[in-house]
PyMOL Python script that loads the backbone (N, CA, C, O; Angstrom):
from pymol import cmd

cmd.read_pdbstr("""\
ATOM      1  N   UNK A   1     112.080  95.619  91.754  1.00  0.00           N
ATOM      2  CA  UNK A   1     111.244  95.490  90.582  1.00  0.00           C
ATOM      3  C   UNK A   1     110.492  94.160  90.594  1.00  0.00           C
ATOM      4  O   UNK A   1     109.352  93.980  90.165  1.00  0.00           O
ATOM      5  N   UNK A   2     111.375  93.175  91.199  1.00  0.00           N
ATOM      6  CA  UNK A   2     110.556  91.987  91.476  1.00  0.00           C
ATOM      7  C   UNK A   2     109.508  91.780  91.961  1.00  0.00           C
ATOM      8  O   UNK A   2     108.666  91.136  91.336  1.00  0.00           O
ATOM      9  N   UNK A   3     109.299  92.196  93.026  1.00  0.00           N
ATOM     10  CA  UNK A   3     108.313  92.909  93.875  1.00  0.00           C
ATOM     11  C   UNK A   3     107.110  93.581  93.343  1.00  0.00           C
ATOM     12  O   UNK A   3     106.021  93.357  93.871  1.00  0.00           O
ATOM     13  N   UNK A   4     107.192  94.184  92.590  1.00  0.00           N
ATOM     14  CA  UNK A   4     106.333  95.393  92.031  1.00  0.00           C
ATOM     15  C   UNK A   4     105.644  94.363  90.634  1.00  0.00           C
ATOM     16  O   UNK A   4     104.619  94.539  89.975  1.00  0.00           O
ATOM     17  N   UNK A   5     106.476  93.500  90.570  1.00  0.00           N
ATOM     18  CA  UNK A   5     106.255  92.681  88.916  1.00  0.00           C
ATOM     19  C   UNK A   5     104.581  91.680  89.636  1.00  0.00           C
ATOM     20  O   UNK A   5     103.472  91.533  89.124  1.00  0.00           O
ATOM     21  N   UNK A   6     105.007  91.320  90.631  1.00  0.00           N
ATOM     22  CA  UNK A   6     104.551  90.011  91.605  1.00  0.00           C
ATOM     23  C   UNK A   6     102.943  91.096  92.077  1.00  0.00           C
ATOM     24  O   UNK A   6     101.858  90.964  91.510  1.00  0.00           O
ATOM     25  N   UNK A   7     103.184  91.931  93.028  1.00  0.00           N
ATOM     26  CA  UNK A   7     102.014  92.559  93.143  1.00  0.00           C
ATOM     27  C   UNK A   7     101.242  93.299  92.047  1.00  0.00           C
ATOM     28  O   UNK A   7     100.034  93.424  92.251  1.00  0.00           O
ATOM     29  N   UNK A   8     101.828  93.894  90.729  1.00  0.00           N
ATOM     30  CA  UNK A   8     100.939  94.338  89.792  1.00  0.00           C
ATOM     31  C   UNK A   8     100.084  93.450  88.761  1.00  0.00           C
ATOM     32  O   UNK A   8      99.399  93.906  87.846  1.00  0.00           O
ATOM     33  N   UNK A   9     100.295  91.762  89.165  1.00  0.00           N
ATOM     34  CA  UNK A   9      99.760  90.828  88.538  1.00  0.00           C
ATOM     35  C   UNK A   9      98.347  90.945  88.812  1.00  0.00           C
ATOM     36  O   UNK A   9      97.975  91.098  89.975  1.00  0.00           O
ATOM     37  N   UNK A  10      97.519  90.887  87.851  1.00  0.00           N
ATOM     38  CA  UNK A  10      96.104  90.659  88.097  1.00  0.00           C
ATOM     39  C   UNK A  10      95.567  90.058  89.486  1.00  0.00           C
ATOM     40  O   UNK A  10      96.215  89.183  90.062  1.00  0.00           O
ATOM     41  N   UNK A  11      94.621  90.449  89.894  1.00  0.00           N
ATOM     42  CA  UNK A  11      94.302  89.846  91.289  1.00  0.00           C
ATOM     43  C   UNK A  11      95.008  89.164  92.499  1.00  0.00           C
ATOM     44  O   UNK A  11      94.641  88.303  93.299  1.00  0.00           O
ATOM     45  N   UNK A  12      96.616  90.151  92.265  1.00  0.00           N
ATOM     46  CA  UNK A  12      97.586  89.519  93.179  1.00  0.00           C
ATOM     47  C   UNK A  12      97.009  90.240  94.441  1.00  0.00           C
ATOM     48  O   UNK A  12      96.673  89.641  95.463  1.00  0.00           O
ATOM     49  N   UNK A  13      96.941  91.420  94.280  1.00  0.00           N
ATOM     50  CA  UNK A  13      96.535  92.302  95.843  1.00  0.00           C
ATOM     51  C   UNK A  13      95.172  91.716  96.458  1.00  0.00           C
ATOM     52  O   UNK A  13      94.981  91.266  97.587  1.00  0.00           O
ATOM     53  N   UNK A  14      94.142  91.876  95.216  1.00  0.00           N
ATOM     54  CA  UNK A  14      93.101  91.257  96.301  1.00  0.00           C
ATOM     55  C   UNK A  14      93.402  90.028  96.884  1.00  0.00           C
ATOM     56  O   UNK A  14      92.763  89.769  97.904  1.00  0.00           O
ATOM     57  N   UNK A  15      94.245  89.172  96.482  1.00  0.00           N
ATOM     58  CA  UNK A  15      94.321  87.603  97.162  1.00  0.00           C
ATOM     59  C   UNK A  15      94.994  88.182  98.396  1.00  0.00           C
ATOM     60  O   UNK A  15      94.209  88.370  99.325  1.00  0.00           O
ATOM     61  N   UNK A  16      95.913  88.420  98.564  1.00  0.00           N
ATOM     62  CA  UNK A  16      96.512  89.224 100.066  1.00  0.00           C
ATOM     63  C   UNK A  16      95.892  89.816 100.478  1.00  0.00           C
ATOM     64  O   UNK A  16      96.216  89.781 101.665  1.00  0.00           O
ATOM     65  N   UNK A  17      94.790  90.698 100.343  1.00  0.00           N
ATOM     66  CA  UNK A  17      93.942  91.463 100.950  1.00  0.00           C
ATOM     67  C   UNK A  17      92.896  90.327 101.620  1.00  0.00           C
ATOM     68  O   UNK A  17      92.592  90.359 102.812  1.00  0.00           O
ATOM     69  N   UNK A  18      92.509  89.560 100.901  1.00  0.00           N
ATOM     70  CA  UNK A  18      91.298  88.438 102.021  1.00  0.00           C
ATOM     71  C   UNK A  18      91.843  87.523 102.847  1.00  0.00           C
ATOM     72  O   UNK A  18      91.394  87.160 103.934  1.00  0.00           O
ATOM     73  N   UNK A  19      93.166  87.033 102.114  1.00  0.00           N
ATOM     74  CA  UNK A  19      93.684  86.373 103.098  1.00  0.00           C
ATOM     75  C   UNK A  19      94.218  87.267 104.196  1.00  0.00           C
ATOM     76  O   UNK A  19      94.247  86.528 105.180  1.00  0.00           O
ATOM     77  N   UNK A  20      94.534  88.130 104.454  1.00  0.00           N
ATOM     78  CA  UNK A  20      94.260  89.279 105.731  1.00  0.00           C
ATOM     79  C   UNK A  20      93.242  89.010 106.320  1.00  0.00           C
ATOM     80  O   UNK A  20      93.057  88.392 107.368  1.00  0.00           O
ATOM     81  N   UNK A  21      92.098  89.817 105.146  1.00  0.00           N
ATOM     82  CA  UNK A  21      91.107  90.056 106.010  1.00  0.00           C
ATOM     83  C   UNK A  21      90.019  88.818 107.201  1.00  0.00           C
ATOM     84  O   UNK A  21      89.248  88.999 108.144  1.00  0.00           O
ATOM     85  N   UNK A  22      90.497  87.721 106.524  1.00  0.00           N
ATOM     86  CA  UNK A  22      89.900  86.460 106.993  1.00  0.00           C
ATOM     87  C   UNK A  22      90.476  86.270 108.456  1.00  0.00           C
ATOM     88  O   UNK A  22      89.881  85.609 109.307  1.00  0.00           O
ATOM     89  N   UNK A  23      91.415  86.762 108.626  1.00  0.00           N
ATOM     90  CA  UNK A  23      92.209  86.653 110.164  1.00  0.00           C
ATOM     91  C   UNK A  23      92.704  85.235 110.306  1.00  0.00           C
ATOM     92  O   UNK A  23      93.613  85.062 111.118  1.00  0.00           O
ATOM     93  N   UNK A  24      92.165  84.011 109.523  1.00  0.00           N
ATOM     94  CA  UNK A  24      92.559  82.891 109.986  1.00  0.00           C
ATOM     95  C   UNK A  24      92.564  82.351 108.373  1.00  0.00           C
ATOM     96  O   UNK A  24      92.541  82.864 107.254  1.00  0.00           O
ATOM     97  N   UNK A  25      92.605  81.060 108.936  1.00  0.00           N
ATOM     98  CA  UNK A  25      93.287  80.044 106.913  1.00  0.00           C
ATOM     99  C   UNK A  25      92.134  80.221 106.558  1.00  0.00           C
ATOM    100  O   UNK A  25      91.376  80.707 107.396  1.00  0.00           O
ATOM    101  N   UNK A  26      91.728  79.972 105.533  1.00  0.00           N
ATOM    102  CA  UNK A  26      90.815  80.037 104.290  1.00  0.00           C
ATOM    103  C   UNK A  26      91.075  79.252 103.404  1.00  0.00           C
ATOM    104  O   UNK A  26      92.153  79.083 102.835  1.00  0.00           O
ATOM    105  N   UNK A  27      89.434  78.387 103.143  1.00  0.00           N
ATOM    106  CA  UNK A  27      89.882  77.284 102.374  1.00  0.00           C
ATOM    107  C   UNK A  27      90.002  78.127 100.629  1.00  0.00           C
ATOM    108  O   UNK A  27      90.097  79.350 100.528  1.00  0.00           O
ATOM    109  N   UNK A  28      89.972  77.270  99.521  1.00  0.00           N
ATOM    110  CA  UNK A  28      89.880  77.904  98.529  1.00  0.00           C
ATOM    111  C   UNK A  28      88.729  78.005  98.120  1.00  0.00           C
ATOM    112  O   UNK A  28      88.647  78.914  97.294  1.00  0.00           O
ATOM    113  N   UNK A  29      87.519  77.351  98.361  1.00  0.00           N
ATOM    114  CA  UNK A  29      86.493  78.075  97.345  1.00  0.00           C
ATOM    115  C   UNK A  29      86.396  78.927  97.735  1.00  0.00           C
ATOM    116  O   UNK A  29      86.250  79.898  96.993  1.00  0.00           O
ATOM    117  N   UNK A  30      86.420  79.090  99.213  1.00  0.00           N
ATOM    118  CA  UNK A  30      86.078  80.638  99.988  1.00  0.00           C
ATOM    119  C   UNK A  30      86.718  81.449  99.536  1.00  0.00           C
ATOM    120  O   UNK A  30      86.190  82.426  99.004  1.00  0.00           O
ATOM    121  N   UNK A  31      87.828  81.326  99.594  1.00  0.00           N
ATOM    122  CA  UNK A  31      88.554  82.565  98.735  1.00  0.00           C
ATOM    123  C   UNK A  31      88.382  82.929  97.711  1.00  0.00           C
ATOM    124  O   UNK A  31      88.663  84.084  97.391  1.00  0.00           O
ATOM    125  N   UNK A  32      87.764  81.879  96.713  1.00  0.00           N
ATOM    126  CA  UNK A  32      87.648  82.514  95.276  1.00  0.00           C
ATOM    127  C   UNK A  32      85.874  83.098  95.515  1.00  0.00           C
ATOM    128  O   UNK A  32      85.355  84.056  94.941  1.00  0.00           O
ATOM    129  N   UNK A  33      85.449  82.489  96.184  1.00  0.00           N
ATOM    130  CA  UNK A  33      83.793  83.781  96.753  1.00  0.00           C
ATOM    131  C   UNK A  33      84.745  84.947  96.765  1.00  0.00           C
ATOM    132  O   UNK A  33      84.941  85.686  95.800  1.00  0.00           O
ATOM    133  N   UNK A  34      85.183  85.021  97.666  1.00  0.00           N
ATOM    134  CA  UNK A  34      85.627  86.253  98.317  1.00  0.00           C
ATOM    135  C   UNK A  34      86.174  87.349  97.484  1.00  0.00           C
ATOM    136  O   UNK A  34      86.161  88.530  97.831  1.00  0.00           O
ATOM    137  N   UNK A  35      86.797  86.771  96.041  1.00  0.00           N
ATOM    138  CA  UNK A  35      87.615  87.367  95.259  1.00  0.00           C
ATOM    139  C   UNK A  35      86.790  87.153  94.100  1.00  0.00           C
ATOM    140  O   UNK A  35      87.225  86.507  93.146  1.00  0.00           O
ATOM    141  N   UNK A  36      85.447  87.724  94.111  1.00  0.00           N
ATOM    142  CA  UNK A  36      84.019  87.788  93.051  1.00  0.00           C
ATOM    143  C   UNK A  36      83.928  86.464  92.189  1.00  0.00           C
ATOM    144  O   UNK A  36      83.352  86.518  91.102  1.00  0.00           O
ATOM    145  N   UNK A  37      84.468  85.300  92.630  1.00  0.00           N
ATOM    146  CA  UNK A  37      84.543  83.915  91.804  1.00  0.00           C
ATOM    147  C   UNK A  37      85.341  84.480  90.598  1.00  0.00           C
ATOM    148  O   UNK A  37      84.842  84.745  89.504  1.00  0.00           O
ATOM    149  N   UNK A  38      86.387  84.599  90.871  1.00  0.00           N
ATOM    150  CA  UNK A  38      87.389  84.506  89.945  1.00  0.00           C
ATOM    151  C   UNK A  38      87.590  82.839  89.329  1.00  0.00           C
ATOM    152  O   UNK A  38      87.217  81.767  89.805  1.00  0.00           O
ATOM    153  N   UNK A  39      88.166  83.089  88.370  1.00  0.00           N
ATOM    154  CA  UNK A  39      88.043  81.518  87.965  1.00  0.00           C
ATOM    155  C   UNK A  39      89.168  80.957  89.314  1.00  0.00           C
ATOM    156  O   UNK A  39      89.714  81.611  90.203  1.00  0.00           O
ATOM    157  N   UNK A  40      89.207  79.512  89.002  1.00  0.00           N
ATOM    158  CA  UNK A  40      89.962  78.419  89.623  1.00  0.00           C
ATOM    159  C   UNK A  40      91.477  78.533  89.109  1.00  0.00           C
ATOM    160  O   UNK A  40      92.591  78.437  89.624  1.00  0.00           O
ATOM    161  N   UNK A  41      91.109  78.711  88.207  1.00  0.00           N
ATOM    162  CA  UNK A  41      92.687  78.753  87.318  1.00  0.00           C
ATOM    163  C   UNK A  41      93.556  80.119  87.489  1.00  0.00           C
ATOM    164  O   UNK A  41      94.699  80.178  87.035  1.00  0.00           O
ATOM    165  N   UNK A  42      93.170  80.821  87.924  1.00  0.00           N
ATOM    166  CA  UNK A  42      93.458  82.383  88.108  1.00  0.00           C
ATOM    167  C   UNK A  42      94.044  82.019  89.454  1.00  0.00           C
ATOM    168  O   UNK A  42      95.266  82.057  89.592  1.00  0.00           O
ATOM    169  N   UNK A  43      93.221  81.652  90.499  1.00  0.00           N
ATOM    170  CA  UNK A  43      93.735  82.124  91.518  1.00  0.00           C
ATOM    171  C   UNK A  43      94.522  80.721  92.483  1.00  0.00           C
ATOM    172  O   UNK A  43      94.738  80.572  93.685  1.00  0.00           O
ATOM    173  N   UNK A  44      94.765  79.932  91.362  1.00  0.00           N
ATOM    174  CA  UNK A  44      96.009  78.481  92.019  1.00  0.00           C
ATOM    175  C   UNK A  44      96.829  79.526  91.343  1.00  0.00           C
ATOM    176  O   UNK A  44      97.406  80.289  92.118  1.00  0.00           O
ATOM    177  N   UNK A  45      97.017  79.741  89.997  1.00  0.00           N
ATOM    178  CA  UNK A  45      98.166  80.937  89.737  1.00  0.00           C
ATOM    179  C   UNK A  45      98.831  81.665  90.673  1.00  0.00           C
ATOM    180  O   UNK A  45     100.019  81.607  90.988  1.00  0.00           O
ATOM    181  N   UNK A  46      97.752  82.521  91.188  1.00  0.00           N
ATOM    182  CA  UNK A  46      97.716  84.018  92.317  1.00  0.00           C
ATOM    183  C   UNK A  46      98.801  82.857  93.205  1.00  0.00           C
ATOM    184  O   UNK A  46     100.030  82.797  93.238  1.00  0.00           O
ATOM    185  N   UNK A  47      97.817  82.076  93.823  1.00  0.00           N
ATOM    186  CA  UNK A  47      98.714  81.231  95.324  1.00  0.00           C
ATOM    187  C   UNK A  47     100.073  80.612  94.949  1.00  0.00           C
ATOM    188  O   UNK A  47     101.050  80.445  95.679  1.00  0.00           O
ATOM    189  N   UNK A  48      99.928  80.331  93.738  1.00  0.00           N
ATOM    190  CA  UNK A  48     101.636  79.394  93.606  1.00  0.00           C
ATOM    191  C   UNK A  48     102.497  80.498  93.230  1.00  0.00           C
ATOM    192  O   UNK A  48     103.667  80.164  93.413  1.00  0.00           O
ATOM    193  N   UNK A  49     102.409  81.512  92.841  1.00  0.00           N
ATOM    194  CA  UNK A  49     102.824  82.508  92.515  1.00  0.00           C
ATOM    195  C   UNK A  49     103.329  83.233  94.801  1.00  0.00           C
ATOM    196  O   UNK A  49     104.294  82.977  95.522  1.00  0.00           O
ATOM    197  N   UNK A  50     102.460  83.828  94.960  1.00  0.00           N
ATOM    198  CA  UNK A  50     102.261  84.002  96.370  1.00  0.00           C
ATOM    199  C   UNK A  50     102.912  83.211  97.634  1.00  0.00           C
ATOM    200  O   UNK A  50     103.125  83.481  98.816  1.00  0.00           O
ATOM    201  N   UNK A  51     103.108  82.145  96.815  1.00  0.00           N
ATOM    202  CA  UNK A  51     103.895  80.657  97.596  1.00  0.00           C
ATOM    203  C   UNK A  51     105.037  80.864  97.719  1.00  0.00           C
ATOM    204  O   UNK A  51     105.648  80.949  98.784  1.00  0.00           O
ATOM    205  N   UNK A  52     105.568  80.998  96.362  1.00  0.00           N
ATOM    206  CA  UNK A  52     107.087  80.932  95.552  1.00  0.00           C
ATOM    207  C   UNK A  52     107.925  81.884  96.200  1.00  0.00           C
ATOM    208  O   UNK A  52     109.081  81.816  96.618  1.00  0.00           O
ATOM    209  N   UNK A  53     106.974  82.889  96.184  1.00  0.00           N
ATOM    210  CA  UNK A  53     107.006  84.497  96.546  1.00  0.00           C
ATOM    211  C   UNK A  53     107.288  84.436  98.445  1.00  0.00           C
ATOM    212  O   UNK A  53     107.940  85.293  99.042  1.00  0.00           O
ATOM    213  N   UNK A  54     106.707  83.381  99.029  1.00  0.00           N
ATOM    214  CA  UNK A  54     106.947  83.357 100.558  1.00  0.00           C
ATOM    215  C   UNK A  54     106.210  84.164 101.013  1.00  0.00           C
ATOM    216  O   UNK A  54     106.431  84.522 102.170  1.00  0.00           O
ATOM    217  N   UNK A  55     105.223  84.669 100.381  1.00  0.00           N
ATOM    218  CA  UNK A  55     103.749  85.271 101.122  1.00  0.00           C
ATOM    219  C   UNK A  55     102.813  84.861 101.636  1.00  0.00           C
ATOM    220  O   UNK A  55     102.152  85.358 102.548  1.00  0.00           O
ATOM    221  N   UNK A  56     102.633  83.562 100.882  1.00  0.00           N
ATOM    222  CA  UNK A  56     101.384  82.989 101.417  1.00  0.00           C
ATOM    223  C   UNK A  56     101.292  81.321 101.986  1.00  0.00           C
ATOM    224  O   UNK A  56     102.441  80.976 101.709  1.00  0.00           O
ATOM    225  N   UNK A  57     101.038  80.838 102.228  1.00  0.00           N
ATOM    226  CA  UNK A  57     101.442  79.228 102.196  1.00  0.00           C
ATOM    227  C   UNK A  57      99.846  78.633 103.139  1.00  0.00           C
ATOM    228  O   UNK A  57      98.875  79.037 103.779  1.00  0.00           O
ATOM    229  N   UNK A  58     100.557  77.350 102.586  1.00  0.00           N
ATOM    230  CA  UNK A  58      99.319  76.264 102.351  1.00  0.00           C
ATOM    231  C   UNK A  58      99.106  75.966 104.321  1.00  0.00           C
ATOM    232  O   UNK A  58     100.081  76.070 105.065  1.00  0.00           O
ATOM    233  N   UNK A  59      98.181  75.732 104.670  1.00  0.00           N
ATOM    234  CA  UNK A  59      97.983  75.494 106.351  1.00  0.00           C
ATOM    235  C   UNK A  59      97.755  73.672 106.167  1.00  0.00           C
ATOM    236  O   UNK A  59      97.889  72.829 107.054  1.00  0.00           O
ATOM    237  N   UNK A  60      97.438  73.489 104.959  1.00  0.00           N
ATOM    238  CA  UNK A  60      97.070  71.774 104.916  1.00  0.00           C
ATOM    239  C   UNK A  60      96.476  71.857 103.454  1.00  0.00           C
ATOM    240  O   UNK A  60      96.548  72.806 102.673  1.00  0.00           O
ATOM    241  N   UNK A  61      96.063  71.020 103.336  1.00  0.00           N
ATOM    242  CA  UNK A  61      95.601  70.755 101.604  1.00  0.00           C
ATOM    243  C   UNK A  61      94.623  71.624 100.966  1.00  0.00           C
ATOM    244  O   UNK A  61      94.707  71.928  99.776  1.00  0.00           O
ATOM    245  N   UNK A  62      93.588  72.075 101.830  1.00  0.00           N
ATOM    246  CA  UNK A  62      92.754  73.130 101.480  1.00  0.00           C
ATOM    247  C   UNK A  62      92.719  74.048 102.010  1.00  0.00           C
ATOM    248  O   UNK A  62      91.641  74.619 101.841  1.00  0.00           O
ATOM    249  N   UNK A  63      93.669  74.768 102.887  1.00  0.00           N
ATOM    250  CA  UNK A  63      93.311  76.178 103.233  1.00  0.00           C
ATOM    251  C   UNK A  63      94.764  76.733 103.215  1.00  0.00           C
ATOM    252  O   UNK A  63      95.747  76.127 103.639  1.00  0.00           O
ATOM    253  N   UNK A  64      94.756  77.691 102.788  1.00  0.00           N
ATOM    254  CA  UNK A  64      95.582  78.823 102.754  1.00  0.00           C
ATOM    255  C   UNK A  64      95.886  80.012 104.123  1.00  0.00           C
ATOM    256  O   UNK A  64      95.075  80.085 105.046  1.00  0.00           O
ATOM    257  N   UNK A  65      97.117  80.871 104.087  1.00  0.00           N
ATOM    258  CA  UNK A  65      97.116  82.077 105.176  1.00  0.00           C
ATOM    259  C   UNK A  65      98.591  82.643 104.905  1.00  0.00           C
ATOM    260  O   UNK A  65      99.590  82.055 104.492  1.00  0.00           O
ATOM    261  N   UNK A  66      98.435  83.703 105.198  1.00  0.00           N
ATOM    262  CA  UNK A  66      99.701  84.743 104.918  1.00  0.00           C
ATOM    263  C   UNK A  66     100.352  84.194 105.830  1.00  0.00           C
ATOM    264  O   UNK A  66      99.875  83.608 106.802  1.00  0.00           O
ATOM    265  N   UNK A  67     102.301  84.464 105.384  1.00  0.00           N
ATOM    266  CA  UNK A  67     103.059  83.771 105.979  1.00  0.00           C
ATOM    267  C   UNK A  67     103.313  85.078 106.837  1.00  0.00           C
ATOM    268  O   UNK A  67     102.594  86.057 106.635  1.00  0.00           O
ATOM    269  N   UNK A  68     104.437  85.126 107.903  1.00  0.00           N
ATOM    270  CA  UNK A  68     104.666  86.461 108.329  1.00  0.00           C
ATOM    271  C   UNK A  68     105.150  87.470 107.641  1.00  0.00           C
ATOM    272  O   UNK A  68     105.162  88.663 107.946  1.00  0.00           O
ATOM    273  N   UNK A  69     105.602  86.875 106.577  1.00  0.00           N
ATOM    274  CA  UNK A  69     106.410  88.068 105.492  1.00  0.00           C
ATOM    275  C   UNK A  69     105.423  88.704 104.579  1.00  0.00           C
ATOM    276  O   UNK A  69     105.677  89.608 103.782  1.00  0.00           O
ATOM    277  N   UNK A  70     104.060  88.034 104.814  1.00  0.00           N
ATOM    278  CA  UNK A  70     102.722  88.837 104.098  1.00  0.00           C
ATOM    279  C   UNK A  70     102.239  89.151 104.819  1.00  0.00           C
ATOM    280  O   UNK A  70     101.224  89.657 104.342  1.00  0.00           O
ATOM    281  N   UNK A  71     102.229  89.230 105.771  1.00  0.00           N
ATOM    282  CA  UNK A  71     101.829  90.126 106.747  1.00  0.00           C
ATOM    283  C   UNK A  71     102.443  91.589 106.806  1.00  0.00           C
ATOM    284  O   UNK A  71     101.916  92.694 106.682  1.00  0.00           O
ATOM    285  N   UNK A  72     103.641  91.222 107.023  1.00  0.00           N
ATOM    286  CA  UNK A  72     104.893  92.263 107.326  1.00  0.00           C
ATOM    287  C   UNK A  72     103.848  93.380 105.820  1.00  0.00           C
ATOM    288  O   UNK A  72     103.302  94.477 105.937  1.00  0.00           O
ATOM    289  N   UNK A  73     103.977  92.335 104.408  1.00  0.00           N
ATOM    290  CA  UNK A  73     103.741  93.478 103.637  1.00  0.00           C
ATOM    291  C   UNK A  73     102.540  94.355 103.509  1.00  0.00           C
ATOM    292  O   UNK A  73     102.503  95.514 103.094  1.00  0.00           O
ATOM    293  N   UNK A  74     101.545  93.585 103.947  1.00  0.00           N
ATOM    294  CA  UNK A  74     100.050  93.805 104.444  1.00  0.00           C
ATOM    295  C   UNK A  74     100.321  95.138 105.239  1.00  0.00           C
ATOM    296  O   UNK A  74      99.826  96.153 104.751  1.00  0.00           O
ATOM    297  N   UNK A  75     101.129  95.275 106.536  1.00  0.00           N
ATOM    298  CA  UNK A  75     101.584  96.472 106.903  1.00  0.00           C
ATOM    299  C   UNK A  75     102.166  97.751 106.141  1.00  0.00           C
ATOM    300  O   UNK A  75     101.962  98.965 106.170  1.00  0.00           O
ATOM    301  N   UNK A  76     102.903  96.964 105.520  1.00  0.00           N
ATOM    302  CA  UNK A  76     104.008  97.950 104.675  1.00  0.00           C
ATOM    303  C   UNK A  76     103.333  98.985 103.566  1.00  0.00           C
ATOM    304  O   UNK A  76     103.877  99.926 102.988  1.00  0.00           O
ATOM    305  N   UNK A  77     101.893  98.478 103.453  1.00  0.00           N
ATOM    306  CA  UNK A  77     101.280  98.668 102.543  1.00  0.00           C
ATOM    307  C   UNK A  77     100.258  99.721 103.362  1.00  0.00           C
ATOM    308  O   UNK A  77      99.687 100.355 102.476  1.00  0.00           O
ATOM    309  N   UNK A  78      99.862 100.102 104.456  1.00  0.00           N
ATOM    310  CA  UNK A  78      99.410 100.435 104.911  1.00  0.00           C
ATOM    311  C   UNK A  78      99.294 102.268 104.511  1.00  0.00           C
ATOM    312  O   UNK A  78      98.261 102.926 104.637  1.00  0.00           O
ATOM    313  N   UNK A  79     100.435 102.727 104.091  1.00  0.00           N
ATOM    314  CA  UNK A  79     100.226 104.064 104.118  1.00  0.00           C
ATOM    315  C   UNK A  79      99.576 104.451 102.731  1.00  0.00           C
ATOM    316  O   UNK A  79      99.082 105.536 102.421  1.00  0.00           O
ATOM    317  N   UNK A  80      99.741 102.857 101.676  1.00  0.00           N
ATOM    318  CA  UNK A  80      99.659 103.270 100.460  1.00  0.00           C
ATOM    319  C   UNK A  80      97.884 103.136 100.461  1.00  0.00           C
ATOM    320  O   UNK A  80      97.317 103.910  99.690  1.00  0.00           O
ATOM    321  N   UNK A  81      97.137 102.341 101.160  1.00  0.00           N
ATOM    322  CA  UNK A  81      95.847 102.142 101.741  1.00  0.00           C
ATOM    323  C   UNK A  81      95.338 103.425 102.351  1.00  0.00           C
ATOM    324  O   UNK A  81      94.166 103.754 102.171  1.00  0.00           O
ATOM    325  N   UNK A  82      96.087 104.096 102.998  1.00  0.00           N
ATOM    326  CA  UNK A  82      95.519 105.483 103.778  1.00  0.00           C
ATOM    327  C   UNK A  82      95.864 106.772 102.681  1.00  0.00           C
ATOM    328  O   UNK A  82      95.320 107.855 102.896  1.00  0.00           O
ATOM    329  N   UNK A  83      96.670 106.637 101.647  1.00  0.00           N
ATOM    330  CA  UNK A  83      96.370 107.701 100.533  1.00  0.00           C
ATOM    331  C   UNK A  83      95.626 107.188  99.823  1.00  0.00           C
ATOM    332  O   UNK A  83      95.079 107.995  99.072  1.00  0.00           O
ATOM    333  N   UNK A  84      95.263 105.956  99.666  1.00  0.00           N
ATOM    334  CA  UNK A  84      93.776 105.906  98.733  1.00  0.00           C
ATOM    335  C   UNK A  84      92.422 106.443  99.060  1.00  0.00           C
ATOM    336  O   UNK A  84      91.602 106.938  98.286  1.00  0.00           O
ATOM    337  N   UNK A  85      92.312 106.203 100.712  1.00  0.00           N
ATOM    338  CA  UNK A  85      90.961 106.757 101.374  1.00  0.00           C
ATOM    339  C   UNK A  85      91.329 108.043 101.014  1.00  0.00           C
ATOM    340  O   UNK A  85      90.307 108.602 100.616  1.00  0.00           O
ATOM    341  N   UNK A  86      92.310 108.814 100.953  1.00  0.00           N
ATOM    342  CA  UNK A  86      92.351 110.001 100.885  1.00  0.00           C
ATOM    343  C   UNK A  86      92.016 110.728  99.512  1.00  0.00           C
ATOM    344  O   UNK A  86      91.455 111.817  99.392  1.00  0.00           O
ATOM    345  N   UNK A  87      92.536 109.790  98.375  1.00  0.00           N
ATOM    346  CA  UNK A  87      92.334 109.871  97.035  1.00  0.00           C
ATOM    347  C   UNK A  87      90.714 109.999  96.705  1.00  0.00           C
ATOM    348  O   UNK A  87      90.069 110.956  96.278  1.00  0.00           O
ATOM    349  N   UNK A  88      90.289 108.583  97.092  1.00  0.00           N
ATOM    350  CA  UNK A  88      88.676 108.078  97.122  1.00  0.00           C
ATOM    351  C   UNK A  88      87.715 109.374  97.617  1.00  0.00           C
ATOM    352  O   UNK A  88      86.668 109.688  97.050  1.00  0.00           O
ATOM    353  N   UNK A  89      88.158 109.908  98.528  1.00  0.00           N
ATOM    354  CA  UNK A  89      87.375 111.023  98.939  1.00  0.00           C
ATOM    355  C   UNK A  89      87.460 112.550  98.012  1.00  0.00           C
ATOM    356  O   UNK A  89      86.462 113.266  97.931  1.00  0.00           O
ATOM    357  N   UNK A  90      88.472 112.838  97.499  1.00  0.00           N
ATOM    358  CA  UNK A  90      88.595 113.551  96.723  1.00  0.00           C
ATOM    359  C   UNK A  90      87.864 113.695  95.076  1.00  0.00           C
ATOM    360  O   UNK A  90      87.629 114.627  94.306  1.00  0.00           O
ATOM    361  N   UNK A  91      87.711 112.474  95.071  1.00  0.00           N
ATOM    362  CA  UNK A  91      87.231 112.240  93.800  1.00  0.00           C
ATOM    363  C   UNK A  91      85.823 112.729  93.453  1.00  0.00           C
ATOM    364  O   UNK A  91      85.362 112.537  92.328  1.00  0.00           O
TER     365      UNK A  91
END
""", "prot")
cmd.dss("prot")
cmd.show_as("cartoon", "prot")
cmd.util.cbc("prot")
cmd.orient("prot")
């Protein structure tokens, strides 16, 4: 349930989703481009939250990157990503 509490937070998935998709660290403004300029305050939340959580962590003072255990979930998540294309098309 912990789990489920942590990812159903507002803009928790997209922050794991760019930091994926970026393949490498990402500083933060970039990320908050990336995540439609979400405010500043939203998404130090998302990361200290994401931190705590052992998903995400800091590479140096300004850039961010999934740890391996966000990765791992980035995978894990994968089938739930391939019933959405499937959903999306149906619609």
């Amino acid at each position: 349930m912990a789990a489920l509490d942590l990812l159903g937070r507002r803009w928790t998935l997209r922050v794991i989703w760019e930091l994926h998709r970026s393949g490498a660290p990402i500083g933060f403004r970039d990320l908050q481009r990336r995540c439609d300029a979400m405010s500043s305050s939203v998404l130090s939340a998302r990361l200290t939250d994401l931190r705590e959580a052992g998903i995400a962590a800091p590479t140096d003072e300004t850039t961010w990157r999934l740890t391996p255990l966000g990765e791992d979930l980035v995978t894990a998540m994968g089938p739930l990503l391939d019933w959405s294309r499937t959903w999306a098309e149906q619609r």
